[in-house]
Backbone bond lengths (Angstrom), bond angles and torsions (degrees), N, CA, C in turn:
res aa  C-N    CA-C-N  psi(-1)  N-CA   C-N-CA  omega(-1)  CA-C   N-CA-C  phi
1 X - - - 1.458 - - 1.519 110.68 -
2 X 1.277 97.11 133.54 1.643 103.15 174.99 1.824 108.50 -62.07
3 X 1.174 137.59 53.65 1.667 120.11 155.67 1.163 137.52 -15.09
4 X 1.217 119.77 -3.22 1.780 124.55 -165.02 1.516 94.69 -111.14
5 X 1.241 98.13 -52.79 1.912 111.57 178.43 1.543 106.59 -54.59
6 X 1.216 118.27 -51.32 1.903 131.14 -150.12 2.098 86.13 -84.03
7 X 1.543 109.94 -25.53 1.339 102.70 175.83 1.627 114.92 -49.97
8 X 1.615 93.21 -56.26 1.379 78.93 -178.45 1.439 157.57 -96.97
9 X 1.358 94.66 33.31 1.636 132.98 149.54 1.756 115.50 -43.93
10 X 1.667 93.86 -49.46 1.939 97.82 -175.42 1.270 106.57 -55.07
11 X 1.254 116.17 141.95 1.626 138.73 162.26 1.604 108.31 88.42
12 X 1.224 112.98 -13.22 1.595 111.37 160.31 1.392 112.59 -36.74
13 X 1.400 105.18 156.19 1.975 109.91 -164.58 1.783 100.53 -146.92
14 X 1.023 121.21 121.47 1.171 131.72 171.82 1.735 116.17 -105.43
15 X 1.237 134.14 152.58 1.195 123.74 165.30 1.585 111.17 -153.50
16 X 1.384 101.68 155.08 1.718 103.29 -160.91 1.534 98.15 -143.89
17 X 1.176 126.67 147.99 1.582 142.71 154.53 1.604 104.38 -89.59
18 X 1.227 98.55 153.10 1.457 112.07 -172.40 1.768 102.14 -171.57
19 X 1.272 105.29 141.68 1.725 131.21 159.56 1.102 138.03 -103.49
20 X 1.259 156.87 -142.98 1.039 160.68 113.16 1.843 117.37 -160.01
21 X 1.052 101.08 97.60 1.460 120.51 -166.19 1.518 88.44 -69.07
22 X 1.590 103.09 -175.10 1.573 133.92 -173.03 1.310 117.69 -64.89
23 X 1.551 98.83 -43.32 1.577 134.38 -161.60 2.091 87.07 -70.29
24 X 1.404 92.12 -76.52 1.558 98.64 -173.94 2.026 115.88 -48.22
25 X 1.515 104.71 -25.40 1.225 103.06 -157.59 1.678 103.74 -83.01
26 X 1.894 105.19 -16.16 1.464 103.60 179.50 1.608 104.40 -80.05
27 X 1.478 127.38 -25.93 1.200 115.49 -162.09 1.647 101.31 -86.82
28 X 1.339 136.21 -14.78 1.209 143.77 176.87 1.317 105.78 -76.86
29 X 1.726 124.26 -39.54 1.596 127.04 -174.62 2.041 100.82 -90.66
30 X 1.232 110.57 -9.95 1.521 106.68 162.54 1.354 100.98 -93.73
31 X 0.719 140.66 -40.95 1.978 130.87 -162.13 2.013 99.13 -75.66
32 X 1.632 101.88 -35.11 1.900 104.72 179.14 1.674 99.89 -86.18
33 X 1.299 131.08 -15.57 1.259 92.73 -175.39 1.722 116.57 102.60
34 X 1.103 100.90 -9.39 1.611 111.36 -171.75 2.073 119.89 -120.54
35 X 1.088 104.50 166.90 1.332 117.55 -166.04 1.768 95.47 -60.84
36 X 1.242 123.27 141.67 1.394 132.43 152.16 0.789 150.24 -34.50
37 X 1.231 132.02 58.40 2.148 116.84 -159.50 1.192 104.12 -49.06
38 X 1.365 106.60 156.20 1.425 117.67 164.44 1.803 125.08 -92.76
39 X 1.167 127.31 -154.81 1.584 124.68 172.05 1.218 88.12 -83.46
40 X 1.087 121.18 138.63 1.388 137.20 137.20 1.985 96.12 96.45
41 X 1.303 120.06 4.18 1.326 111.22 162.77 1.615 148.71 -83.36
42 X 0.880 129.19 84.35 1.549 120.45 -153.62 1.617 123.51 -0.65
43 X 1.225 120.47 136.93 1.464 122.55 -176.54 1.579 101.82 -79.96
44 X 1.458 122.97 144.19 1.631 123.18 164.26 1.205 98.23 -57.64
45 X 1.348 103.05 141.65 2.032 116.25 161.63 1.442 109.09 -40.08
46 X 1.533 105.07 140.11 1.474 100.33 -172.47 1.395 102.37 123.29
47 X 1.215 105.53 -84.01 1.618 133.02 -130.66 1.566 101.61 -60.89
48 X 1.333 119.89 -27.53 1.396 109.75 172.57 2.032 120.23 -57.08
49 X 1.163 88.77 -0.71 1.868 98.61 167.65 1.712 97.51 -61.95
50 X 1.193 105.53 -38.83 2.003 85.81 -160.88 1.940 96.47 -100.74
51 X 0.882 126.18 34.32 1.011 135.87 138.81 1.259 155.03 -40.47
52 X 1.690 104.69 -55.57 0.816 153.48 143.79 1.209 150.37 -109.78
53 X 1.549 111.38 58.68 1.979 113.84 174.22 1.319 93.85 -69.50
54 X 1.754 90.94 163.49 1.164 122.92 171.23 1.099 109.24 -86.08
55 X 1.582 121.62 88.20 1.377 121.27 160.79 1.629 117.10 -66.12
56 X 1.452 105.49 140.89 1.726 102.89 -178.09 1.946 92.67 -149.03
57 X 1.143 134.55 155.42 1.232 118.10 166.66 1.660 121.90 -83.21
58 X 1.115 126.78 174.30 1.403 122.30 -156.67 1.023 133.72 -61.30
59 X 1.718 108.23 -31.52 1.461 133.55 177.05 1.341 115.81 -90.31
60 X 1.477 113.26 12.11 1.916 124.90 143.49 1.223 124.08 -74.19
61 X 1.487 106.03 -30.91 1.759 89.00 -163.34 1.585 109.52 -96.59
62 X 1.398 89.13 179.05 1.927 87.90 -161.35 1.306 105.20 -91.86
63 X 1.231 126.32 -165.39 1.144 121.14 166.05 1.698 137.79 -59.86
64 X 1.511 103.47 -26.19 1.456 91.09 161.35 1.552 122.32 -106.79
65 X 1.895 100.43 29.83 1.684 67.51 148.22 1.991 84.77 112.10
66 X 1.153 107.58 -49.63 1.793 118.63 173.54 1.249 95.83 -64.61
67 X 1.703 91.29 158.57 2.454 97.44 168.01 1.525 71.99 -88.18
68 X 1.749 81.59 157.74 1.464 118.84 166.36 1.465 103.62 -54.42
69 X 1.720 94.39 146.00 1.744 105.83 172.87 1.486 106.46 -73.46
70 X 1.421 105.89 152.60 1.592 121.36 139.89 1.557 93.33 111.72
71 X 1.280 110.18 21.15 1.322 124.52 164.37 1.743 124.22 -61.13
72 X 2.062 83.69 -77.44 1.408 109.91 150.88 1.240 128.38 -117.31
73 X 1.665 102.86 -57.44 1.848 91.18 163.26 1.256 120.44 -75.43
74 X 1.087 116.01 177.89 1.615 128.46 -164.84 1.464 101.85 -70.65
75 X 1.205 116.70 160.95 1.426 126.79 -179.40 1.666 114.07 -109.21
76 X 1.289 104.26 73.47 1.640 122.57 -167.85 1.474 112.26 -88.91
77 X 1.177 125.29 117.67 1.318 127.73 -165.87 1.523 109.93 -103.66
78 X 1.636 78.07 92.26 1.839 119.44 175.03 1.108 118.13 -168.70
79 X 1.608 124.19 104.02 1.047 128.16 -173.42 1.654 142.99 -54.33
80 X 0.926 97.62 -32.59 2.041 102.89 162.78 0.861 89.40 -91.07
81 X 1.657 107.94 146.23 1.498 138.02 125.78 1.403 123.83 -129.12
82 X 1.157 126.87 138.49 1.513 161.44 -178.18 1.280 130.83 -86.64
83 X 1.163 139.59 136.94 1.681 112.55 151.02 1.505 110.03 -90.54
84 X 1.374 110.97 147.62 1.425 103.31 -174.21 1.406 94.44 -112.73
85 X 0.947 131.06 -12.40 1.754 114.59 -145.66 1.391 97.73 -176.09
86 X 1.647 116.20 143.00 1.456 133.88 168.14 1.386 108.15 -141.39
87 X 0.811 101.33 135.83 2.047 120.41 146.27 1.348 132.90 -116.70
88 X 1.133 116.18 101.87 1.144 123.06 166.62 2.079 152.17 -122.76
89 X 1.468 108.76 137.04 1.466 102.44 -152.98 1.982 84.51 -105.19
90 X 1.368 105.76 139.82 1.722 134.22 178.24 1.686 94.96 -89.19
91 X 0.886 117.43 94.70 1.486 127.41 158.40 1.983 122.69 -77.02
92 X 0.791 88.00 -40.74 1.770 103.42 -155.99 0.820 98.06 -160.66
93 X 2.334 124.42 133.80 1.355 132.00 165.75 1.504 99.97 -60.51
94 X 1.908 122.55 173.08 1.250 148.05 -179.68 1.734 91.87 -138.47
95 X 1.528 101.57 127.92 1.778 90.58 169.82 1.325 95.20 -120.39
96 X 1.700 108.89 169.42 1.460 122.01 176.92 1.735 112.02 -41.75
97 X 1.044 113.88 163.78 1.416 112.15 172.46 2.163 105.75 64.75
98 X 0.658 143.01 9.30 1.445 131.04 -154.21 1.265 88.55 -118.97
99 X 1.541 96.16 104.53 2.356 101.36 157.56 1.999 108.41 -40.97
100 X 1.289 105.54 107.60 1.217 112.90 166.34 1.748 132.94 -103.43
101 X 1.108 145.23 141.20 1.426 144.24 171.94 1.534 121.55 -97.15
102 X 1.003 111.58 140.42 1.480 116.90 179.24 2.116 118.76 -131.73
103 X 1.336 104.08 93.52 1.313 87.77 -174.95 1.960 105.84 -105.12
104 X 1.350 93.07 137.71 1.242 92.95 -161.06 1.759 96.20 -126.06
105 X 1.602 107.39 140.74 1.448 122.36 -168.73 1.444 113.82 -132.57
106 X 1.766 115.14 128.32 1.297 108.80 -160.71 2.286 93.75 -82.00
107 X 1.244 109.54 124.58 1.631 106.92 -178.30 1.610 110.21 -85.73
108 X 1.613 124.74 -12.86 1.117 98.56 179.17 1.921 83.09 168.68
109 X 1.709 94.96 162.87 1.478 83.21 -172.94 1.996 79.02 -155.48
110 X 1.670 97.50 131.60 1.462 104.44 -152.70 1.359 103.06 -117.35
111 X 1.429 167.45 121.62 0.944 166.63 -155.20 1.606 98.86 -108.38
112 X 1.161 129.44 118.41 1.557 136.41 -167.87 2.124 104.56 -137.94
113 X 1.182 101.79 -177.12 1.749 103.56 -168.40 1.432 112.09 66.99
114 X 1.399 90.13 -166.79 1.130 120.41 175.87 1.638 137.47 -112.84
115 X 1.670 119.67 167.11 1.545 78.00 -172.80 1.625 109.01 -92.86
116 X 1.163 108.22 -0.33 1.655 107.24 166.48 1.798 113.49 -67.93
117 X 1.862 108.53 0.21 1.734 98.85 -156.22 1.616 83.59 -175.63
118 X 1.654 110.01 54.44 1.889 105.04 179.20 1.463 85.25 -82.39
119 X 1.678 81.56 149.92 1.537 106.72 164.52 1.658 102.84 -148.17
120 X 1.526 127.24 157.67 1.649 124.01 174.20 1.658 96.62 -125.79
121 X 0.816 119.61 171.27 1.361 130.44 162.61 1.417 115.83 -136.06
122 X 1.663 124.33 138.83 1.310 140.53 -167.95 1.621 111.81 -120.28
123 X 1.241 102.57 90.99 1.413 97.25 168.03 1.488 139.65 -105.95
124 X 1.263 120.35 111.77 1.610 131.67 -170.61 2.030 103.49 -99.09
125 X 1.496 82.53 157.00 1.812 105.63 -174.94 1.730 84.32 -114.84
126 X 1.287 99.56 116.95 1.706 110.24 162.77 2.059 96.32 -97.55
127 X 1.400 107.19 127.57 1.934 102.42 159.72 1.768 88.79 -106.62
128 X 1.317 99.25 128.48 1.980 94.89 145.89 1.421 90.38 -118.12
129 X 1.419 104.78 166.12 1.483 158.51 -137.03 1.942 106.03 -168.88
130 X 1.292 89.23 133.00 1.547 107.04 168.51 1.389 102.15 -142.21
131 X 1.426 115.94 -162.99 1.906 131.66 -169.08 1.347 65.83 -49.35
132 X 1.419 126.22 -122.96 1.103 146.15 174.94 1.330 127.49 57.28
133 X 1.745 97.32 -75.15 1.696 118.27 -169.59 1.382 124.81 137.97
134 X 1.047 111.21 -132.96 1.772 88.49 167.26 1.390 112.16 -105.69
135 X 1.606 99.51 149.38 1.670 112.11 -159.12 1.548 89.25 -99.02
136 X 1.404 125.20 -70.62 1.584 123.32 169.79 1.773 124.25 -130.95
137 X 0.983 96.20 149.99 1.522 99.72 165.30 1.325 128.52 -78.92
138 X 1.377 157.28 109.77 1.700 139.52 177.03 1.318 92.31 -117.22
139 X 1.914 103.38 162.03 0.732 123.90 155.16 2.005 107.37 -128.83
140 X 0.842 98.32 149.19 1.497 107.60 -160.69 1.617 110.73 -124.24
141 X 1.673 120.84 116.54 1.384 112.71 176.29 1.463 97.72 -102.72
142 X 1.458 111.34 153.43 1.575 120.42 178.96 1.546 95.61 -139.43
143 X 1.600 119.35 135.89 1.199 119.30 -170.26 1.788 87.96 -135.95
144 X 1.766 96.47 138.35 1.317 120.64 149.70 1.071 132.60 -67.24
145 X 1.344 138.00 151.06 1.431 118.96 149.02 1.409 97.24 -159.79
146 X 1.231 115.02 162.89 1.880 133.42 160.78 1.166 115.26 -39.37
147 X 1.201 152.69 123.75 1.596 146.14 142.24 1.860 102.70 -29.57
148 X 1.172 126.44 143.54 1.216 127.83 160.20 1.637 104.32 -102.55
149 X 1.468 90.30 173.34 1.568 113.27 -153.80 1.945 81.00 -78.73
150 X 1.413 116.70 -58.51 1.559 120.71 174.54 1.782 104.26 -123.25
151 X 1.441 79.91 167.16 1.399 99.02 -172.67 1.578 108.74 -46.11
152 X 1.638 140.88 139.38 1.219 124.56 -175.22 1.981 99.00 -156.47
153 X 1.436 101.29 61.72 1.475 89.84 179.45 1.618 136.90 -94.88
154 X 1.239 105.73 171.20 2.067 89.69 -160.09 1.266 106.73 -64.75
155 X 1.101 108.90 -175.92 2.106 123.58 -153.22 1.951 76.49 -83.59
156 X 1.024 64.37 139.57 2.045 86.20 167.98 1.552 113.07 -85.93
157 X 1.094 102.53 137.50 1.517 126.43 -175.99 1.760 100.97 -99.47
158 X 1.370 96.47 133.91 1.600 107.93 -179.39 1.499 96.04 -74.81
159 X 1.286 123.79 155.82 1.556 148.15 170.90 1.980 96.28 -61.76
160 X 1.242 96.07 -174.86 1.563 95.83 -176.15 1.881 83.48 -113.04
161 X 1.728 86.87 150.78 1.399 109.50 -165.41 1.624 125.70 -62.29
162 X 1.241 92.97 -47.12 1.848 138.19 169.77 1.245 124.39 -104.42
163 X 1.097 150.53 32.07 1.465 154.22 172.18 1.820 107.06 -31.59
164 X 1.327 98.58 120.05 1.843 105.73 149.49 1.082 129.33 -33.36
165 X 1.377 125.34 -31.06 1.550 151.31 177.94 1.424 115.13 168.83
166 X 1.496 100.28 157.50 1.777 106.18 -178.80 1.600 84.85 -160.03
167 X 1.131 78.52 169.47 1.674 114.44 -171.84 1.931 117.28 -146.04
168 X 1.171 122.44 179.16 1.418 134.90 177.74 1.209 112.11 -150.75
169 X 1.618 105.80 114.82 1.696 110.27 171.69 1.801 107.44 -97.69
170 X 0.862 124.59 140.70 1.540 132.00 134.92 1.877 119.51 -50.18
171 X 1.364 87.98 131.39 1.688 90.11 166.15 1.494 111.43 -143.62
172 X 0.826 120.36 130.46 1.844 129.76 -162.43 1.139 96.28 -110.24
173 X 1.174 129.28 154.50 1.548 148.03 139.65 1.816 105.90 3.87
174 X 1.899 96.00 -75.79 1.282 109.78 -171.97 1.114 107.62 -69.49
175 X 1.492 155.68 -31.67 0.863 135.28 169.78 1.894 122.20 -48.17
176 X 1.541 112.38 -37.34 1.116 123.26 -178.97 1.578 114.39 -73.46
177 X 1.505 110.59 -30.74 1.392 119.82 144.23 1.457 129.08 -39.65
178 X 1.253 103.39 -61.89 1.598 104.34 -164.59 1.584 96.60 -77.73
179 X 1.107 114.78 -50.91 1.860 106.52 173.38 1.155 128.91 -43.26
180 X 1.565 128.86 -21.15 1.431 143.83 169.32 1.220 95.87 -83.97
181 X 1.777 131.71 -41.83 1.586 91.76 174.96 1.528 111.11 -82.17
182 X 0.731 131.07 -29.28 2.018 130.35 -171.55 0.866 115.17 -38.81
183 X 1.858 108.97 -33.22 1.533 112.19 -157.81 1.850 90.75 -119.51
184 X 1.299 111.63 14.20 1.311 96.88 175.72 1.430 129.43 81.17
185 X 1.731 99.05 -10.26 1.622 108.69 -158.69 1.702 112.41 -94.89
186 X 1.781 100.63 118.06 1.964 103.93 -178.16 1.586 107.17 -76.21
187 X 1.527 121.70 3.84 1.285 102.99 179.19 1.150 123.29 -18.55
188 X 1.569 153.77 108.31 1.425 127.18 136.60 1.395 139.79 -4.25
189 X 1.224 104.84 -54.96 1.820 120.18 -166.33 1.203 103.09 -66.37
190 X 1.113 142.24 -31.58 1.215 160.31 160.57 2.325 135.62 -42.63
191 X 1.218 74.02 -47.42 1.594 91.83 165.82 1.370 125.51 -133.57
192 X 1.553 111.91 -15.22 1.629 112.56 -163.51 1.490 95.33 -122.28
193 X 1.308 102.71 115.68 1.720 124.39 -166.10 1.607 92.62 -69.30
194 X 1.534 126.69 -80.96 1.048 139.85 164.28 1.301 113.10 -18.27
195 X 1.383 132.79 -49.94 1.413 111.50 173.84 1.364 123.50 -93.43
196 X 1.394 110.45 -0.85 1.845 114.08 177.63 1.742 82.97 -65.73
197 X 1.632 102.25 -59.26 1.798 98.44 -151.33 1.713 110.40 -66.29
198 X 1.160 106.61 -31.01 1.673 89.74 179.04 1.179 123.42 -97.28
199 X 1.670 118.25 -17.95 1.290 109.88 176.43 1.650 135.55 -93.30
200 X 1.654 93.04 -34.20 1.540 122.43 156.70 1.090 125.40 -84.99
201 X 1.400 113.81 -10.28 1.985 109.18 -179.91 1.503 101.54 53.10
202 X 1.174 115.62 47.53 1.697 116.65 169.17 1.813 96.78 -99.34
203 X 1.019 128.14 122.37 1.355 125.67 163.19 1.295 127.67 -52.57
204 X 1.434 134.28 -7.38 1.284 144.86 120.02 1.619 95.89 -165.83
205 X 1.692 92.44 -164.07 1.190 124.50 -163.18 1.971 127.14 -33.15
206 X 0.819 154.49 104.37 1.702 168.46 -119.09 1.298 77.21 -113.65
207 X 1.521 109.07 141.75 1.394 126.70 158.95 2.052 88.29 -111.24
208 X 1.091 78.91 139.53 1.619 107.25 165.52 1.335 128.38 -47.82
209 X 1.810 126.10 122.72 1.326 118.24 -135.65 1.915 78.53 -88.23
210 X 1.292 122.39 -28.37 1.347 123.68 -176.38 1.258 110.28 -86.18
211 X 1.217 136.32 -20.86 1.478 130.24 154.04 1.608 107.35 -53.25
212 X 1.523 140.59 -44.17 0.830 119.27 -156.98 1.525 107.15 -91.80
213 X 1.285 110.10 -8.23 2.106 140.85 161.67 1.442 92.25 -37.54
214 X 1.345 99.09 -65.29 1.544 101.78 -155.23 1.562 104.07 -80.21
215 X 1.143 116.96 -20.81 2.345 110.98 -170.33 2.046 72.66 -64.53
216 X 1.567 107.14 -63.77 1.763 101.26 -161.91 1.203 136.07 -49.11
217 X 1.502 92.07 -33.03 1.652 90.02 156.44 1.445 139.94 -95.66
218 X 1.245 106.33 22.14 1.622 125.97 -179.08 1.341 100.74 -116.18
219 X 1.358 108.71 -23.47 2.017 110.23 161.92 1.375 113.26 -88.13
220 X 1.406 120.20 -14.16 1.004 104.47 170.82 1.787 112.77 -87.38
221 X 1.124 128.45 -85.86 1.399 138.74 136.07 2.068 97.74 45.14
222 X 1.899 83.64 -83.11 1.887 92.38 171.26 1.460 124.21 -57.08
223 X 1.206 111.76 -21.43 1.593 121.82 178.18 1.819 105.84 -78.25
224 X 0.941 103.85 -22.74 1.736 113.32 -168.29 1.261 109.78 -109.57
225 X 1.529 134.99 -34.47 1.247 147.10 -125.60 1.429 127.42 -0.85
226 X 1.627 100.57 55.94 1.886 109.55 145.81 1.470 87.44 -162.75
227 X 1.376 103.30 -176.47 1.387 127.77 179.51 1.343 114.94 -69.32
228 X 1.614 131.26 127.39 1.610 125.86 172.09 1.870 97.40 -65.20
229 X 1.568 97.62 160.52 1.483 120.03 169.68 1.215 119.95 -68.19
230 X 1.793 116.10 -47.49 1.477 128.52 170.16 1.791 103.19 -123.81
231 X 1.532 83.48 154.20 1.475 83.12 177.66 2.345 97.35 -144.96
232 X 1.056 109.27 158.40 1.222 128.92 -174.41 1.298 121.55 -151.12
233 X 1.627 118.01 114.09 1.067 132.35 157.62 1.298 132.02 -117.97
234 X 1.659 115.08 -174.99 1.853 111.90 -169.66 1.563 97.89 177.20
235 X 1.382 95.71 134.71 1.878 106.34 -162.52 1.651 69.80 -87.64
236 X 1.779 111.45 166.17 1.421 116.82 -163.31 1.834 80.56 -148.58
237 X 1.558 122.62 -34.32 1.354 116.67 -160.23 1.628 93.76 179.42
238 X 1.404 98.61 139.77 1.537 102.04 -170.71 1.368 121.59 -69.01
239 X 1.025 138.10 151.45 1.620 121.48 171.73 2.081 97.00 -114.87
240 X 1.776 79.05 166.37 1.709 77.89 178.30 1.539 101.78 -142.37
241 X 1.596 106.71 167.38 1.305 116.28 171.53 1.928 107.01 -49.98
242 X 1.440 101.09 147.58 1.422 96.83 161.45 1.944 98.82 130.87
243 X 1.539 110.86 -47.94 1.335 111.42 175.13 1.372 103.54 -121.60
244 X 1.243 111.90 142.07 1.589 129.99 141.53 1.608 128.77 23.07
245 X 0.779 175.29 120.12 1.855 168.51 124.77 1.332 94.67 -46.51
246 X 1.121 119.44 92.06 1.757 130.00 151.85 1.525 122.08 -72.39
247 X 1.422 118.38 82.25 1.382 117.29 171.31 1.732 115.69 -79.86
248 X 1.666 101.79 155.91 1.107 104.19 -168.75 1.656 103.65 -153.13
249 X 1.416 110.34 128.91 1.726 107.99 174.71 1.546 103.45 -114.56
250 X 1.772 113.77 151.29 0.690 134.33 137.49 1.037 123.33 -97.69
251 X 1.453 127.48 159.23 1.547 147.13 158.99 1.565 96.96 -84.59
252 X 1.497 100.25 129.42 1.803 110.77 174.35 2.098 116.66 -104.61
253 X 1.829 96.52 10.79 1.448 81.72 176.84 1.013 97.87 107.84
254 X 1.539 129.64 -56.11 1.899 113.79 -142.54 1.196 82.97 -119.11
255 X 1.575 146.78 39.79 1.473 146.84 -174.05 1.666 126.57 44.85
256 X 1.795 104.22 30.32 1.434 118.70 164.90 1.899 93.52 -91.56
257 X 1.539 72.21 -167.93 1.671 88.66 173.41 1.587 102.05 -155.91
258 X 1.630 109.32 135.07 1.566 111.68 161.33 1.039 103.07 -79.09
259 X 1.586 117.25 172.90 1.388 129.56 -161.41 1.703 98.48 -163.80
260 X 1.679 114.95 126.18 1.035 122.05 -167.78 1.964 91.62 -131.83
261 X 1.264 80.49 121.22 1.824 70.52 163.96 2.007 105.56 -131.18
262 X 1.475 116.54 137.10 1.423 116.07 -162.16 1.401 103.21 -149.70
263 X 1.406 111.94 -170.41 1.351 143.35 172.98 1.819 124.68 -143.80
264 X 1.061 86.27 142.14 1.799 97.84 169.30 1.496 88.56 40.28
265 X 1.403 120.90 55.57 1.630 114.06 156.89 1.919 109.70 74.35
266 X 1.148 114.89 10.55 1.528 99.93 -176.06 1.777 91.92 -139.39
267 X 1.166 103.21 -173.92 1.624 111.76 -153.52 2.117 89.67 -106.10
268 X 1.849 99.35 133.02 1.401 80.47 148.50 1.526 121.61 -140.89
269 X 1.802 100.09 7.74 1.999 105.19 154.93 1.782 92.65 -150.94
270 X 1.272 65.06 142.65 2.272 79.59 152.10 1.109 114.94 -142.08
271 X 1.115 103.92 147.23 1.488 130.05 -179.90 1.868 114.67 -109.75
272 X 1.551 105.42 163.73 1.302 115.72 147.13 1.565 108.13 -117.39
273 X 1.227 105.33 163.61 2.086 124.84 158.95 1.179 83.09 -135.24
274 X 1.731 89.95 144.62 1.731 103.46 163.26 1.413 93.11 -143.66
275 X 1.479 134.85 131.89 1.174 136.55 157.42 1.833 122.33 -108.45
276 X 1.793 91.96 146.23 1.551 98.52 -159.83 1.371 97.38 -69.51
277 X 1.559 118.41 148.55 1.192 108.79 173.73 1.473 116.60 100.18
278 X 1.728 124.17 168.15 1.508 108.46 162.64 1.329 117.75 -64.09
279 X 1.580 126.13 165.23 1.505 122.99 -175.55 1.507 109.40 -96.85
């Protein structure tokens, strides 16, 4: 990879308006599984993600499904990319209906692996802002990598032994459907069986690294009953259509909670919540 070129990508600044009306907020609380906001009711943590898709017209995006690079992020020649990782700080509620802003800045773009196994990682700071002020802070990791010749994913991590509580979601086809449209997103891996398996060597269908954002923080949230202040996640191992989303919290002591969400007994994100204050 050219590094000198992809440098000067850092500190680029994008900014976007975004809503989410009544209309949009029922088809997002039918596709999760959850109660309806109304106009003017606070959005669940999170939810300012569908706010803002990346609209692009059709004859942008690439073949799997993403707009073409070198738009905004860098144009790094490696065909997957992922989100791996978020951080994020809750400043200020966002309610349904509320003109929102999102300015988002690329912080640095890191070239990591090997050259038998390159990968870079891209990390951007999204602020939104509503009437208000600022609603949250993120920071956002996005990782490259090579397509492999076959499927080759990292060693699986066992679930936690003893959990504080756990639960079991269902995820169907359509659910992975309707979440690609909410959020706007053409991924391939996502709906088109045929092209996860031959082009990505995915053994089928990807559940969504932010779908599984949102089951953890809606387990967390119910475990607490309000929203944490910060929250932290990190894809660990892919999950796929076919089994279950087994979420699971621990209590860490200082009145956070870890957060494991998996399959067939092994890990494929964790999270933290930490809320200010007692919980």
């Amino acid at each position: 990879m050219d590094m000198l070129n992809t440098q000067a990508w850092v500190g680029r600044v994008r900014e976007a308006t975004g809503t989410l009306s009544e209309a949009e907020a029922a088809r997002i609380a039918a596709t999760l599984g959850t109660p309806t906001p109304r106009r003017g009711d606070v959005l669940p943590p999170l939810w300012h993600w569908f706010a803002f898709p990346d609209v692009v017209e059709e004859a942008e995006l690439a073949e799997d499904g993403h707009p073409r690079r070198g738009a905004f992020l860098p144009p790094l020649p490696l065909r997957r990319r992922m989100w791996a990782a978020g951080a994020l700080e809750f400043r200020a509620p966002a309610r349904v209906g509320e003109a929102l802003t999102c300015r988002s800045t690329i912080l640095s773009v890191a070239e990591k692996g090997s050259p038998a196994r390159p990968m870079a990682f891209v990390t951007l700071e999204h602020e939104v802002r509503g009437p208000g002020g600022l609603v949250a802070r993120e920071r956002q990791t996005l990782v490259y990598l090579d397509i492999p010749e076959t499927f080759t994913p990292p060693a699986k991590r066992a679930m936690p032994g003893a959990p504080d509580a756990q639960r079991s979601e269902a995820v169907s086809a359509a659910t992975l459907f309707r979440f690609s449209a909410v959020t706007f997103n053409a991924h391939r891996i996502h709906y088109d069986a045929d092209y996860t398996r031959a082009v990505e060597r995915y053994p089928g269908l990807v559940i969504h690294g932010p779908l599984q954002a949102l089951k953890l923080m809606a387990f967390a949230c119910d475990r607490r009953g309000r929203a944490p202040s910060h929250f932290e996640f990190r894809g660990v191992h892919p999950m796929f259509l076919g089994a279950n989303l087994d979420l699971a919290a621990c209590e860490d002591g200082d009145g956070g909670l870890r957060l494991v969400a998996g399959q067939d007994g092994h890990q494929g994100m964790t999270a933290t919540a930490i809320w200010e204050g007692r919980p």
